[in-house]
C-alpha positions in Angstrom: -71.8 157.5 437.8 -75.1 157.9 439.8 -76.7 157.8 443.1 -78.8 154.4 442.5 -79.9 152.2 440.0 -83.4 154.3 439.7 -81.5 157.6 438.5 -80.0 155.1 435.9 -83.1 153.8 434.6 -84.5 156.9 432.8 -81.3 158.3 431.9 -80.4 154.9 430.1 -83.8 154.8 428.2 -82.9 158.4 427.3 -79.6 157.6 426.1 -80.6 154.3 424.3 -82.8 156.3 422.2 -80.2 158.2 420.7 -78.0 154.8 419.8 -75.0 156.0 422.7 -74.1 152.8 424.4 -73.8 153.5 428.5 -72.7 151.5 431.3 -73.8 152.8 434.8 -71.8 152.3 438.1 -73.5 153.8 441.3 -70.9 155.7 443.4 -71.1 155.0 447.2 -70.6 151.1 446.3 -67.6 149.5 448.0 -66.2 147.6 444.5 -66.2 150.9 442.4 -62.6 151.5 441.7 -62.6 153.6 438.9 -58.9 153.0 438.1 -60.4 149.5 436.7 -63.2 151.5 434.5 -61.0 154.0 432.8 -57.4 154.2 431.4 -55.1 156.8 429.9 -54.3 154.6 426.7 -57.9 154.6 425.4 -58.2 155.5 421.9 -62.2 156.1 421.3 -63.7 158.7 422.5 -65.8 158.6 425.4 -68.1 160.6 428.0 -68.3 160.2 431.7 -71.3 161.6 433.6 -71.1 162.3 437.6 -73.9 163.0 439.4 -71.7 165.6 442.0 -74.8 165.4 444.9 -73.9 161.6 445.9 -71.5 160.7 448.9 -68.3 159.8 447.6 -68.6 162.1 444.1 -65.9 164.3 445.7 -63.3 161.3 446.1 -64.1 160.0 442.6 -63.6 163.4 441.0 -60.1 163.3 442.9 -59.6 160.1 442.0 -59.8 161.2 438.5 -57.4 164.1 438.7 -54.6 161.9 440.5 -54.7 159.6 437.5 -54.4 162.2 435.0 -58.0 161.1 433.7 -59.6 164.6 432.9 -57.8 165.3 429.5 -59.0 165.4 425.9 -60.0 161.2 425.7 -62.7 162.0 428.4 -65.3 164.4 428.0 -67.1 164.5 431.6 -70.4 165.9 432.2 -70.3 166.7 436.0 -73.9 167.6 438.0 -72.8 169.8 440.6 -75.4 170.3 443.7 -77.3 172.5 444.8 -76.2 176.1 445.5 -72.7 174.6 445.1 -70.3 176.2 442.4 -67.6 174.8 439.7 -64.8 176.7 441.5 -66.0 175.3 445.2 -66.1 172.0 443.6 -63.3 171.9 441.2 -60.9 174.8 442.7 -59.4 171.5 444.9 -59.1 169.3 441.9 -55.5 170.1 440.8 -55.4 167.7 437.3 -57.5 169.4 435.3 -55.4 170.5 432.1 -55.7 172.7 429.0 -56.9 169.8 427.2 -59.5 168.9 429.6 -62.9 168.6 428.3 -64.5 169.3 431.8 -68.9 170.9 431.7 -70.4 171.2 435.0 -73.8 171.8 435.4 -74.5 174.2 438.4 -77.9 175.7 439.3 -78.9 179.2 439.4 -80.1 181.4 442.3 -83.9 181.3 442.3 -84.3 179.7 438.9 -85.5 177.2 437.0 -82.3 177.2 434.6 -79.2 175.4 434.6 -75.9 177.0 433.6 -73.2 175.3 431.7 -69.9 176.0 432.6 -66.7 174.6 430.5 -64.0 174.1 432.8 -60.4 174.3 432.1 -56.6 175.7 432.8 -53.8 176.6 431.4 -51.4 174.9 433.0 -52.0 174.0 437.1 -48.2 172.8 437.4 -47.2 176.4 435.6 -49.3 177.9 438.6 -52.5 178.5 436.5 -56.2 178.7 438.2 -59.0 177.4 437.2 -61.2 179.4 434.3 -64.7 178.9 433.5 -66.8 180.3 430.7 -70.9 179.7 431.2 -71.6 178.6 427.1 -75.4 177.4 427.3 -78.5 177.7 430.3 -80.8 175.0 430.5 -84.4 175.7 431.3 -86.4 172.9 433.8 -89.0 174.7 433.0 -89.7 174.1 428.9 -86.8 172.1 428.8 -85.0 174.3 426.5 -81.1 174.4 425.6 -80.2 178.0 425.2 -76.0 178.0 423.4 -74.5 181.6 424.4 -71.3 180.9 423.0 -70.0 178.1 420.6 -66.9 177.3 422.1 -66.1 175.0 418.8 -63.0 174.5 417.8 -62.3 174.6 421.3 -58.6 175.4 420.2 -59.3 178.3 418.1 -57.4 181.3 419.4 -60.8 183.1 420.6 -61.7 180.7 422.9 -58.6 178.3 424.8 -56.2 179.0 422.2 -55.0 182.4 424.0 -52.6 182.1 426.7 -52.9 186.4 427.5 -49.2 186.0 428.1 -49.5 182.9 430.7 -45.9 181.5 430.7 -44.8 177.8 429.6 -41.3 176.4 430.3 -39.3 175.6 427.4 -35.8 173.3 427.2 -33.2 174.7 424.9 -29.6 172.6 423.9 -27.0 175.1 423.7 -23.2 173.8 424.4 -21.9 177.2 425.6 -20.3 178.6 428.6 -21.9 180.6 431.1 -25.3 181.0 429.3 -28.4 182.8 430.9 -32.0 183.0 430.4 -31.5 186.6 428.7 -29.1 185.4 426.2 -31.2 182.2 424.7 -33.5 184.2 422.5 -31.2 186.3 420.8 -28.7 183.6 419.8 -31.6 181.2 418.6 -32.7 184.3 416.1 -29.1 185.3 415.3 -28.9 184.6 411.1 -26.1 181.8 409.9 -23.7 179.7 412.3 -24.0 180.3 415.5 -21.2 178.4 417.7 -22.9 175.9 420.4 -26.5 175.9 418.2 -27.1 173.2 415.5 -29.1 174.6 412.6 -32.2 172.1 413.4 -32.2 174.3 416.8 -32.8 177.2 415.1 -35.1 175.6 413.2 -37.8 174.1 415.4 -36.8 177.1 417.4 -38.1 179.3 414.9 -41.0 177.0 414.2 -42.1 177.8 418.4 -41.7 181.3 418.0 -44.7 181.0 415.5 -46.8 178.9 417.6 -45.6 181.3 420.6 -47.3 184.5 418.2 -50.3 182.2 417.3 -50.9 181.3 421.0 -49.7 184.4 422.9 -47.9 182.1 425.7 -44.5 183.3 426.8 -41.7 181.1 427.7 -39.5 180.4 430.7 -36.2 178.6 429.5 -34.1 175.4 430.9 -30.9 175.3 429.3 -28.9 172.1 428.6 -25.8 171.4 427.1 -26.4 167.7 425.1 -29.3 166.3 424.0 -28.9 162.8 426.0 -26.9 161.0 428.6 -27.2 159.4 432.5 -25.8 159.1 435.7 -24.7 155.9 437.0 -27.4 155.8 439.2 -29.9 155.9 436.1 -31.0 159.7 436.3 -31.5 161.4 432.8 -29.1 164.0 431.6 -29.8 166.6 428.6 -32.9 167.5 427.0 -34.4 164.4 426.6 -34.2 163.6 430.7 -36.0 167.1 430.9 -38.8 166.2 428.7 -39.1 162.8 430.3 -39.9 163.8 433.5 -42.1 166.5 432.4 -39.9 169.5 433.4 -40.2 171.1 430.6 -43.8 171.9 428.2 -41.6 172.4 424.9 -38.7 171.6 423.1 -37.0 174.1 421.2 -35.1 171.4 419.7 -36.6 168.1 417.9 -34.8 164.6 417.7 -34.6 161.2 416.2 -37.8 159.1 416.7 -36.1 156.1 417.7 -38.7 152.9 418.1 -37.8 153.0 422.3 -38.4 156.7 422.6 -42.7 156.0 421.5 -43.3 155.1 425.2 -41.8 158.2 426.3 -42.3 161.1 424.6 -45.2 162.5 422.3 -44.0 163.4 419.0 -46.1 165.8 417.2 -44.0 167.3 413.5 -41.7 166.1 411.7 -40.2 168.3 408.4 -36.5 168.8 408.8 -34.1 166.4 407.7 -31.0 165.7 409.5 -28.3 164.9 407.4 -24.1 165.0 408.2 -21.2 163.6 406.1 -17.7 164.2 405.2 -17.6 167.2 403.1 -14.3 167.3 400.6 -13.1 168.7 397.7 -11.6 166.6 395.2 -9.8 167.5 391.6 -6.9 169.2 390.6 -5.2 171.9 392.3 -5.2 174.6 389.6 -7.1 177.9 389.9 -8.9 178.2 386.7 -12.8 178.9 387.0 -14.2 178.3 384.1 -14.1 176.4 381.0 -13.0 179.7 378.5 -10.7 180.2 376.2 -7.8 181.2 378.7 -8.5 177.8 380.9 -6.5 175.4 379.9 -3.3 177.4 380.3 -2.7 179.2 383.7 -2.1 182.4 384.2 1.6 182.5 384.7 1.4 180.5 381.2 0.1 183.3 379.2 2.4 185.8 380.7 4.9 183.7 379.8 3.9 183.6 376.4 2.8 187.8 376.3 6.7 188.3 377.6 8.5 185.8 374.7 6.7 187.3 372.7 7.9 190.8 373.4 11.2 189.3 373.4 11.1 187.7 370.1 9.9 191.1 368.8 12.5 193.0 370.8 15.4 190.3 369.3 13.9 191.3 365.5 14.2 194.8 366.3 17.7 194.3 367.3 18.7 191.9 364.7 17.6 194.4 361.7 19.3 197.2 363.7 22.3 195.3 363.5 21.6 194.4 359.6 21.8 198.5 359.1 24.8 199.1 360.7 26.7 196.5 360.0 25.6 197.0 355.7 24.7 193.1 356.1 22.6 191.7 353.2 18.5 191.0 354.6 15.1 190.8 353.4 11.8 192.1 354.0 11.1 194.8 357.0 9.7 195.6 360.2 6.5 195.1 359.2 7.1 191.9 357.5 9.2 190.6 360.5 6.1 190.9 362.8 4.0 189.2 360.1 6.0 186.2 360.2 6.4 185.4 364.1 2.7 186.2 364.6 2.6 183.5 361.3 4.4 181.3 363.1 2.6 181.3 366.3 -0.8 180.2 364.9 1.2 177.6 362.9 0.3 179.0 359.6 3.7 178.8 358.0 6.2 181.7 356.5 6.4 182.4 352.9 8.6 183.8 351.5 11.4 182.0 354.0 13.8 185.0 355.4 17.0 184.8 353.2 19.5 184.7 356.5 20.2 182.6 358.9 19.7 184.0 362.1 15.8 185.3 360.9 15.1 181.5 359.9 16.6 180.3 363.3 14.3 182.3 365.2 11.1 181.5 363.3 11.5 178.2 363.6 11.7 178.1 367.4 8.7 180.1 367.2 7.0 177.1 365.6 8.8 174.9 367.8 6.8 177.1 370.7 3.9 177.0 368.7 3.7 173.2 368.3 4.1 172.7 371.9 1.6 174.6 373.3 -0.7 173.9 370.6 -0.5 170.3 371.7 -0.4 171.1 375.3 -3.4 173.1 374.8 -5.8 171.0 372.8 -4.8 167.8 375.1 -6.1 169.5 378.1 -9.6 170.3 376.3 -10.2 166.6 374.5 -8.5 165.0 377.8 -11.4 166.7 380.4 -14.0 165.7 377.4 -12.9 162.1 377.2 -12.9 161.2 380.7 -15.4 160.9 383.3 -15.6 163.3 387.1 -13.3 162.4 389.4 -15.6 160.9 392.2 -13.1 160.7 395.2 -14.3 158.1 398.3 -17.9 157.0 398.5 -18.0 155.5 401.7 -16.6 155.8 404.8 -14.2 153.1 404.6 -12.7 154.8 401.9 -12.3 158.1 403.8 -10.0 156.5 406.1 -8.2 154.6 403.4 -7.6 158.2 401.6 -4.9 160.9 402.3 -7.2 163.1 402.9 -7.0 164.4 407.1 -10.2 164.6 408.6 -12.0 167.0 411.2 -15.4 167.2 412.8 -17.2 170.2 413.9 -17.6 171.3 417.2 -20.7 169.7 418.7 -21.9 168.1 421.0 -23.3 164.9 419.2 -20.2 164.2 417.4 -18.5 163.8 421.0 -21.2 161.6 421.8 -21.0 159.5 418.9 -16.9 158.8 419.8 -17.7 157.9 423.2 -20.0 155.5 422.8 -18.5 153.8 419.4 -21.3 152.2 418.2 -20.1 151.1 414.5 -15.9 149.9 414.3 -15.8 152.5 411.5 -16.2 155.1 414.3 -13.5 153.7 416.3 -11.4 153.3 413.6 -11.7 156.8 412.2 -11.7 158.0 415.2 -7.9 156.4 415.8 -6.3 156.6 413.0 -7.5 159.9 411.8 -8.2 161.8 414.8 -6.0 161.0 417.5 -3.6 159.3 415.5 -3.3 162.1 413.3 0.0 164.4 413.7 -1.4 168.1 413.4 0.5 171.1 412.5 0.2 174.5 414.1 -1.3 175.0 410.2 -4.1 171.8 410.6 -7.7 171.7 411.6 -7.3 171.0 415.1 -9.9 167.8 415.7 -13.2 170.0 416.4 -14.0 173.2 414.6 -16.4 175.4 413.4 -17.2 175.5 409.8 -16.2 178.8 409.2 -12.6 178.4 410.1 -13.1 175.0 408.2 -13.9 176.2 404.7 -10.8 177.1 403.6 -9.2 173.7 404.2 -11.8 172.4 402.5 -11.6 174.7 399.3 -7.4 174.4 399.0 -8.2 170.2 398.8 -7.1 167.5 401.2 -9.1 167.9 404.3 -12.6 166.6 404.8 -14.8 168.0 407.6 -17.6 165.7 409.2 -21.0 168.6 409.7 -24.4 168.7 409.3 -24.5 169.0 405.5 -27.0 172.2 405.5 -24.4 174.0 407.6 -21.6 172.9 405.4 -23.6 174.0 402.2 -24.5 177.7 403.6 -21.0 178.3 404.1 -19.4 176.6 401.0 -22.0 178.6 398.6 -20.1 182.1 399.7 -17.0 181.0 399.4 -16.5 177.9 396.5 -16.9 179.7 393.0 -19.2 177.5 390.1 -15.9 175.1 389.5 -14.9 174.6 393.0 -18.8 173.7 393.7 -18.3 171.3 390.8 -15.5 169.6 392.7 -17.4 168.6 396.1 -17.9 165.5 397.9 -20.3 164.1 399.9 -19.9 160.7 401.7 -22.1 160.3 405.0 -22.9 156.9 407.0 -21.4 157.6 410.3 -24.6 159.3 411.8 -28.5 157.7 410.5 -30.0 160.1 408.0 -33.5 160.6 409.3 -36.3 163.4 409.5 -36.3 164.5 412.8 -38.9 164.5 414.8 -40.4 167.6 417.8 -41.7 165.8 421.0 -43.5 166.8 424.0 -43.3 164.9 427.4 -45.9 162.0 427.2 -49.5 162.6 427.7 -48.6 166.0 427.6 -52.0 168.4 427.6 -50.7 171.3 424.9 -50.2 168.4 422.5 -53.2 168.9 420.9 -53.1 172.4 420.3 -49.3 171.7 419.2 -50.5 169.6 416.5 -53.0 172.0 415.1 -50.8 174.6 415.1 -48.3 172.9 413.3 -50.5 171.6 410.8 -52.0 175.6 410.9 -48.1 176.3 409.7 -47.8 174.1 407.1 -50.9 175.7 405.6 -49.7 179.1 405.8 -46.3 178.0 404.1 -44.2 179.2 407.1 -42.9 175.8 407.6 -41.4 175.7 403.6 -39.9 179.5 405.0 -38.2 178.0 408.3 -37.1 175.0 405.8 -35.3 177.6 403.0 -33.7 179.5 406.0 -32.5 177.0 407.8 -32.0 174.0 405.5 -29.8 174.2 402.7 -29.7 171.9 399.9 -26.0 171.2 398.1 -25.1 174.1 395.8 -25.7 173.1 392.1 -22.6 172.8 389.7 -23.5 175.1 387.1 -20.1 175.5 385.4 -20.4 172.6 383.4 -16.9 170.8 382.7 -13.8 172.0 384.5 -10.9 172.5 382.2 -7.8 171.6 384.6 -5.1 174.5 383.5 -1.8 173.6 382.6 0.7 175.2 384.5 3.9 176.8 383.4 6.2 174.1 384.9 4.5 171.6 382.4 5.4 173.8 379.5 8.2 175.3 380.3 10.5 173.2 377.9 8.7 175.0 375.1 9.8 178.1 376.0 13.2 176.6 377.2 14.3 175.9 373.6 12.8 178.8 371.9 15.1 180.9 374.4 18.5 178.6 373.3 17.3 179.1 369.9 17.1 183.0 370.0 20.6 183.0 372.2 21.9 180.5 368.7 20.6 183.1 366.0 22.2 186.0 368.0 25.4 183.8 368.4 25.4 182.6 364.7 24.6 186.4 363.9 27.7 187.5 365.7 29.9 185.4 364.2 29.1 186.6 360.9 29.4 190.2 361.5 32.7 188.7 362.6 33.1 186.9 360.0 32.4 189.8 357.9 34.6 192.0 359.1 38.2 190.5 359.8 37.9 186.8 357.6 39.4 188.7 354.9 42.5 188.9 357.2 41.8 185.4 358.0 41.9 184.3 354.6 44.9 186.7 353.5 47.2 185.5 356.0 46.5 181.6 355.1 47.0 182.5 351.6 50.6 184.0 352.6 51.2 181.3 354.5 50.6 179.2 352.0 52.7 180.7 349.3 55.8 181.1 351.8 55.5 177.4 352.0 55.9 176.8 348.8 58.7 178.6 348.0 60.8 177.3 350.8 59.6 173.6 349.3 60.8 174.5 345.8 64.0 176.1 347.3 64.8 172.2 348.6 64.7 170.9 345.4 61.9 169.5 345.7 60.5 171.2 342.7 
């Protein structure tokens, strides 16, 4: 953009020469609108020379910066004139951005020499002024280029890429009462849940605080409660109306690239995955842990067996006492007595048999134990073996099909997804198992934190609706190896998408944004945010889970062996008995007997 066609003419030669295809318009003409020359969606790159000493040069520049035309597509080349400085010139121009690739030439006091002057700001709508730094002089003279200072990569932190503290404007989604400037920071770097902040808001928040150290820019916060939403009269709620009308530079929070949302906002990263489902616990309701010896009886079971055991002995004991005091006939001893129950439980028979009655009573119920829990035991073990996990619902569908009562933690886009209703599964679920749902003072109310969740989901029965890395972090403190073996996962309410960080459209820092992202992933500080903040599902290491047997299953066993000790005590009484007064028994039939016959003979009925 030049005086006349004759300043053209030997700058086009010049330029020709050196293969750079040029168009020249000549400023002062009445047709020269340069809103019809260039355009913000150009994608190649291209440089604009103004020759700053013709009438009108002042207009065009402002033309420029009131269409937003001095960023990073552009690189302009402006002449200035004579005696007259970039910040007399340019200091009116408010558009020029960080990203503006801006070199005007001014001329020095009594000289021959030209000085170059790179032009820039860090942010005019953040209040910033205008910076020059003077990189080359050019020499009429010998016509020499002299470079003082190589301002490439013009984003490198020695050059543009050091804000000295200048102060950006950040948005921030936190769904909390009464929430100031002072208290954002601390809660987006307090470790694990935080109630009103989603883990990916810690974790692009985290991601900033990088770039914030790498830059050396401080921020200014707007705080919103939801990511999305409008007024009747169309005005933009949440985040996302923030960062669409350009109140904001940065988004501590990133979100789904949906195809509508190209045209407004600039998206920049993507690396966290966003991924929520039902999160349930499916299986028995026993306590055993592992698959050991002890599993596939519970505990109550083996004390069960310890105490009958003791009692057994303990009957023995008394039953030989009795034997010594009594003078009743009895084999074996003590010794041998203990021999033959412990023989009996591990079902490896008695020999020699115990002469008396009540000792063979009582080791047979002790194989009759035996035999049960024998069976008992070795059906739980070849039953878990034969048959395949339990797998619980797969789909939604089947969740609301299920007995199992449902909650959903206490966010802000889960309210948002029951408002709007987008799939009938939502409404549905959102009918039968939320609102239609009678809850107990002892339920999950119908939005909670995952903390107070956990142990509803560990006792079986409930399953809670979270971002699965949330639900994972907490789960892997409290579920032990077999309980981890025993979760769920069914999703397909919410898309499962990586999510993406944005910055309002044609925004000037997006640029340095992506470098410095891409600066991250290098460094491996991105694959650190992603192990604090993103949590994959805790692996089943426990192998199979045996499923105990509890004593109520059993308890017949034990049932009969106790009748059949009570019968050997009750046989063993009767002989003593017996023992002692049958002989009276048996004397007084006998008289009876003989008084009968002699009152028969005495009839004549001999």
């Amino acid at each position: 953009m030049l005086c006349s066609e004759r300043d053209f003419i030997s700058l086009g030669k010049q330029l020709n020469s050196e293969n750079i295809y040029t168009r020249g318009y000549f400023i002062g003409k009445e047709n020269l609108n340069i809103t019809s020359i260039l355009s913000r969606l150009i994608y190649s790159s291209c440089g604009v020379v103004v020759n700053c000493e013709c009438s009108g040069a002042d207009e065009i520049v402002q033309i420029a910066s009131n269409y937003r035309f001095f960023n990073i597509t552009y690189s302009w080349l402006l002449f200035g004139a004579e005696d007259n400085t970039w910040q007399q010139f340019l200091d009116p121009v408010f558009n020029i951005e960080f990203s503006s690739d801006v070199v005007f030439v001014q001329t020095q006091n009594n000289s021959t020499k030209l000085d170059l002057i790179d032009v820039y700001s860090l942010g005019r709508h953040r209040g910033s002024s205008l910076i020059g730094v003077k990189f080359a002089e050019y020499d009429n003279a010998d016509r020499s280029l002299d470079i003082i200072l190589n301002l490439w990569p013009k984003f490198d932190r020695n050059h543009r890429a050091n804000f000295k503290g200048f102060q950006l404007k950040a948005v921030v989604t936190i769904d909390r009462d009464n929430m100031t400037e002072a208290d954002v920071k601390p809660l987006l770097l307090q470790p694990g849940k935080t109630p009103g902040i989603v883990a990916f808001v810690k974790y692009q928040s985290h991601l900033n605080y990088y770039l914030q150290d790498m830059y050396n820019f401080s921020l200014k916060y707007r705080i919103t409660r939801a990511w999305a939403g409008h007024l009747p009269s169309g005005y933009r709620l949440g985040l996302l109306g923030v960062m669409t009308r350009g109140e904001a530079d940065i988004s501590m929070s990133a979100v789904f690239a949906y195809i509508h949302r190209f045209i407004e906002y600039d998206f920049v990263h993507s690396s966290y995955m966003f991924k929520v489902g039902f999160v349930f616990r499916v299986g028995s309701d026993s306590s055993a842990s592992d698959a050991s010896l002890l599993a596939p009886f519970e505990t109550d079971v083996w004390l069960s067996l310890m105490v009958t055991i003791c009692i057994v002995l303990f009957v023995g004991v008394i039953v030989r006492m009795i034997f010594l005091v009594t003078k009743h006939p009895f084999s074996g001893s003590m010794v041998r007595d203990l021999v033959d129950i412990f023989a009996a439980l591990c079902q490896q028979g008695v020999d020699p048999v115990p002469g008396n009655i009540v000792q063979k009573i009582i080791i047979f119920m002790t194989l009759f134990l035996a035999f049960f829990l024998y069976n008992y035991y070795t059906s739980s073990v070849v039953g878990v073996l034969l048959s395949s996990p339990i797998k619980g619902p797969t789909t939604p569908e089947e969740i609301l099909e299920s007995t199992f009562k449902v909650s959903f933690d206490d966010v802000g886009y889960h309210k948002i997804l029951f408002q709007e209703k987008r799939m009938p599964i939502i409404s549905e679920i959102y009918n039968k198992k939320m609102t239609g749902l009678k809850r107990g003072t002892n339920d999950l109310p119908m939005y909670t934190g995952i903390q107070k969740a956990v142990p509803y989901i560990k006792s079986g029965g409930w399953a809670f609706h979270c971002e699965l890395t949330e639900a994972y972090s907490a789960i892997a403190k409290s579920f032990d190896a077999s309980e981890i073996c025993d979760l769920r996962v069914v999703t397909g309410l919410m898309i499962t998408e990586y999510l993406q960080t944005i910055l309002p459209k044609f925004s000037q820092y997006k640029e340095l944004h992506m470098i410095g992202f891409m600066r991250l992933h290098e460094l491996g500080f991105v694959n650190r945010a992603l192990k604090i903040y993103w949590n994959d599902k805790p692996e089943c290491t426990s192998g199979i889970t045996v499923f105990a047997v509890g004593f109520q299953a059993v308890s017949a066993a034990f049932y009969v062996l106790f009748l059949g000790m009570v019968g050997s005590l009750v046989l063993l009484v009767g002989e003593i008995v017996w023992k002692r007064h049958g002989w009276k028994y048996i004397h007084y039939l006998q008289s009876k007997t003989v008084h009968f016959r002699v009152q028969f003979r005495g009839n004549g009925n001999s």
